[in-house]
C-alpha positions in Angstrom: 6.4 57.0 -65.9 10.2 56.0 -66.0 13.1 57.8 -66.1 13.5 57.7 -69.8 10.4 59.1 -69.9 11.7 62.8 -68.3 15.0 62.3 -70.7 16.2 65.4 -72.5 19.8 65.6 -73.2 22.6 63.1 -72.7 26.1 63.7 -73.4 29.1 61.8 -71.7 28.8 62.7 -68.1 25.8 65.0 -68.2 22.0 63.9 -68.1 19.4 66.4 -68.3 15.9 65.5 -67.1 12.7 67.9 -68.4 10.1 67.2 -65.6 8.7 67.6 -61.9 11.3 67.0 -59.6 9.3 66.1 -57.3 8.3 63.5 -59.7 12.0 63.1 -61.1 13.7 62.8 -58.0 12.1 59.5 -56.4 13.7 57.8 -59.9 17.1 58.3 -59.6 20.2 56.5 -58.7 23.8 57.2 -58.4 26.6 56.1 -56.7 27.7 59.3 -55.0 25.2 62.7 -55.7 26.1 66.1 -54.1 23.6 68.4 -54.6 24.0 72.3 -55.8 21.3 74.2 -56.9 19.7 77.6 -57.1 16.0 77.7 -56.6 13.4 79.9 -57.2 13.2 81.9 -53.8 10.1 82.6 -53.1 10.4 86.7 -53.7 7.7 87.6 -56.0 10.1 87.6 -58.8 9.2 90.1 -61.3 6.7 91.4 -59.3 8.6 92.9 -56.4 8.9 97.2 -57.0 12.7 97.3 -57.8 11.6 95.5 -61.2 9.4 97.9 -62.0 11.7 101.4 -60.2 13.1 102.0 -63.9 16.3 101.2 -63.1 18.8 99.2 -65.4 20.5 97.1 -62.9 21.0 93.7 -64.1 20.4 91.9 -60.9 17.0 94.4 -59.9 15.4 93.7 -63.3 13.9 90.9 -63.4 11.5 88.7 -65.4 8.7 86.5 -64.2 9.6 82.2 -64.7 8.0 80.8 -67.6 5.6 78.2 -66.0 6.3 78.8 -62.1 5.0 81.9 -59.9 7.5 83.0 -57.2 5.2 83.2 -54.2 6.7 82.4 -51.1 3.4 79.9 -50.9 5.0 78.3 -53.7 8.1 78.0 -52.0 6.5 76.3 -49.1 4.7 73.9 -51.1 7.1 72.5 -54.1 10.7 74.3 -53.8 10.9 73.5 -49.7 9.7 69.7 -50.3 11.9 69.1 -53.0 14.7 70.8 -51.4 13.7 67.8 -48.5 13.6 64.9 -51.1 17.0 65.8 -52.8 19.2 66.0 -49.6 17.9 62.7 -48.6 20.1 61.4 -51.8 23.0 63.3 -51.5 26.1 63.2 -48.7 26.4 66.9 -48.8 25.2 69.6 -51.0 24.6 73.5 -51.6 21.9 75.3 -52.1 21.3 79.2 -52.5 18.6 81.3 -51.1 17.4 84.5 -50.4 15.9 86.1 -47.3 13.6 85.1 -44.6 12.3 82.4 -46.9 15.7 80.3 -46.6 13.9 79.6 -42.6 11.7 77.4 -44.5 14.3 74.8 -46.0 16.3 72.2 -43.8 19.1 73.8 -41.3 22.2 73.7 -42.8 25.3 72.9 -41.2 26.8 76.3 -42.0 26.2 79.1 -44.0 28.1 80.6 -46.6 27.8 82.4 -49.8 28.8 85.6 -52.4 29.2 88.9 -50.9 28.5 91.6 -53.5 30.0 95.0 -53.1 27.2 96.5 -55.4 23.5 95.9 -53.8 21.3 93.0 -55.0 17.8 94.1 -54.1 16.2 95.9 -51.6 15.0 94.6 -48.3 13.0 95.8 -44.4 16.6 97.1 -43.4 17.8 98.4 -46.8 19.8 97.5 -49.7 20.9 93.7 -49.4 25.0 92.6 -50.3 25.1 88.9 -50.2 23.9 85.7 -51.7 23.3 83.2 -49.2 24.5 79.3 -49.9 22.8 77.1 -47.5 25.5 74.2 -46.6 24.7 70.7 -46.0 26.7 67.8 -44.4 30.5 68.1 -44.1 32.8 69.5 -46.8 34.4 66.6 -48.4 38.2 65.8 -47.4 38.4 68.1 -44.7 41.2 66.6 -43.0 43.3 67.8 -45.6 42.2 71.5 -45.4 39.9 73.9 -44.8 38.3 75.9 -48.5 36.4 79.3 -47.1 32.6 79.1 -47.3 32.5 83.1 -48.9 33.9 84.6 -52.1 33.4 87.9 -53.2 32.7 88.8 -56.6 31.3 91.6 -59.2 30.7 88.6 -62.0 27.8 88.8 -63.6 25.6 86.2 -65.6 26.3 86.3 -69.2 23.4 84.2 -70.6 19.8 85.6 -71.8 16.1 83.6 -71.6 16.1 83.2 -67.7 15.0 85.2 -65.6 17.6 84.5 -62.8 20.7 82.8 -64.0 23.7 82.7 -61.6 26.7 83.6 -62.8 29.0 80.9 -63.8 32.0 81.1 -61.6 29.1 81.1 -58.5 28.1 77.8 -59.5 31.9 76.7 -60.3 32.5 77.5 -56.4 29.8 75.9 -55.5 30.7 72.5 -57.2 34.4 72.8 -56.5 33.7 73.4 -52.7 31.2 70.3 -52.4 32.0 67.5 -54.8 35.3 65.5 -55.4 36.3 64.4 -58.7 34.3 61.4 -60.1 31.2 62.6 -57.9 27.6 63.2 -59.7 26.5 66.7 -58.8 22.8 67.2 -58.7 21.0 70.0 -59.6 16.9 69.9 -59.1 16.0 73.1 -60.4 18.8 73.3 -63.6 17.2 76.3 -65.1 19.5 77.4 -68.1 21.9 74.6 -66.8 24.8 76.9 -65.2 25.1 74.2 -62.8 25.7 72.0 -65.6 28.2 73.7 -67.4 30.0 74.6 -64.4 31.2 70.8 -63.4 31.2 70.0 -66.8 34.2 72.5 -67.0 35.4 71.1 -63.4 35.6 67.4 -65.4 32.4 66.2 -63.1 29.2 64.4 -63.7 25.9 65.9 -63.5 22.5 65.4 -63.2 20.0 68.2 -64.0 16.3 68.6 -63.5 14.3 71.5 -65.0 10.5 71.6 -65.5 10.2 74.3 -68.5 11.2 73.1 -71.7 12.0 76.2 -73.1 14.8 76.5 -70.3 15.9 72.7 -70.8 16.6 74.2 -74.5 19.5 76.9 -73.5 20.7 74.8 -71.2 21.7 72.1 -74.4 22.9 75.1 -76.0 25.4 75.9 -73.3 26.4 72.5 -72.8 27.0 72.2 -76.5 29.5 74.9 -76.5 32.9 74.8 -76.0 34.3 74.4 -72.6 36.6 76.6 -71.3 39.2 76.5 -69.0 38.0 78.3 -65.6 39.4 81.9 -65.6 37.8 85.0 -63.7 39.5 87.9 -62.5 37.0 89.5 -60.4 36.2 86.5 -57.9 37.6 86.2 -54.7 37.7 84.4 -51.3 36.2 86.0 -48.6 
């Protein structure tokens, strides 16, 4: 199959692929690809107890992926390898994970990530408080500053239909930290497409992979809508 083949959505700067990525990935071709991207973890997702504890939290109830079961087997076998494949296109990149199952993926050259004042899940040694961004290669123009590698922040994700969408000023942090303007930011596991939208709003181009259709769907619907400039008021450096 070709490229074409996996084609989706295609607006001016933003190409969205519905498809493997494992399959997708060996296709592409861009002059400069930073990868961010938020991949299923490997946690049992919707099957771990504090889904099912009756509590209301929005990040402890969770739903089950469409077409993908969260086992950290899984994890081993298509998210770690295609975590692999992508950094060997990319100069530097971004990539959140959870837990002991982040071991599994490449070692980053630092680690950074969203600190949460409210818990996010339980754990062995309790109640867990931060989001983990694996960071890869060396942020770009460094010699004209260090950006900190944390934020805090009580955001929450807005859109429904997925079953673990990041919230948008996350992903804008992520893509601000790792990619200069006029870079293509690549995104392997695009989900609803907050990825998307997020250097869409930061003016960059982006490349999106997402194997369930129905996901590829919302994420043309929030592409579709108007941008916005960025504005949050409860995000903040670490």
């Amino acid at each position: 199959m070709s490229l074409r083949d996996y084609l989706f959505h295609e607006e001016p700067g933003i190409t969205l692929y519905c498809g493997d990525c494992r399959e997708v990935l060996p296709l592409l071709s861009a002059d400069v690809l930073v990868l961010v991207t938020d991949p299923p973890y490997g946690v049992n997702l919707g099957k771990h107890g504090g889904a099912n504890d009756g509590r209301h939290d929005h990040v402890l109830v969770k739903g089950e992926y469409a077409s993908y079961d969260d086992t950290p087997e899984n994890f081993v076998a298509v998210v770690a390898p295609a975590i692999r494949a992508a950094l060997n296109l990319v100069q530097r990149g971004a990539v959140f994970s959870a837990g002991h199952m982040a071991w599994h993926l490449p070692q980053p050259a630092a680690l950074g990530g969203v600190f949460l004042p409210a818990a996010v899940g339980r754990c062995a040694w309790g109640y867990n408080s931060f989001a983990h961004c694996l960071l890869y290669g060396c942020a770009p123009d460094l010699h004209l500053g260090s950006k900190p590698i944390g934020i805090r922040s009580t955001d929450t994700a807005s859109e429904a239909g997925h079953p673990c969408a990041k919230p948008e000023s996350w992903m804008r942090w992520a893509v601000a930290l790792t990619s200069r303007a006029g870079e293509t930011v690549l995104d392997p596991f695009a989900g609803s497409g907050t990825t998307l939208v997020a250097a869409k709003n930061l003016g960059r181009s982006a490349i999106g992979i997402e194997i369930e259709p129905r996901y590829c769907e919302i994420a043309v619907k929030r592409l579709r809508q108007e941008v916005l400039p960025f504005r949050t008021t409860e995000t903040t450096h670490l």
